[in-house]
Steps between C-alpha positions, in 0.01 A plus 500: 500500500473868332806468330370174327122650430719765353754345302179274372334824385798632347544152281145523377441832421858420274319198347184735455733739273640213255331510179307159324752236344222585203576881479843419520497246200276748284799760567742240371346467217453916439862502499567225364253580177677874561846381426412316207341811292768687571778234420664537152375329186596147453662479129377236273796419297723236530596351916870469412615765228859462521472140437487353116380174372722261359580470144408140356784268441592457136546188385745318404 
């Protein structure tokens, strides 16, 4: 019986130490807003620029 009150202590005083799902989602989004200030500039220019349009068809 004192090894369970024991081990029961022991698992609560570990569930006492884990922070708030809320804490941990407002740290997710530090980083998160972190990473994208510090990513590198997005270019405005053209998606594909190795690709050309096609020249119309002449006709006949």
């Amino acid at each position: 019986m004192d090894t369970l009150h024991s081990m029961l202590s022991h698992l609560r005083s570990e569930a006492k130490a884990t922070p708030k799902p809320i804490t941990v989602f407002r740290e997710f989004l530090a980083h998160l807003d972190q990473m994208q200030r510090t990513a590198s500039p997005v270019r405005h220019g053209s998606p594909r620029p190795h690709l050309r349009k096609r020249a119309a068809k002449r006709p006949k």
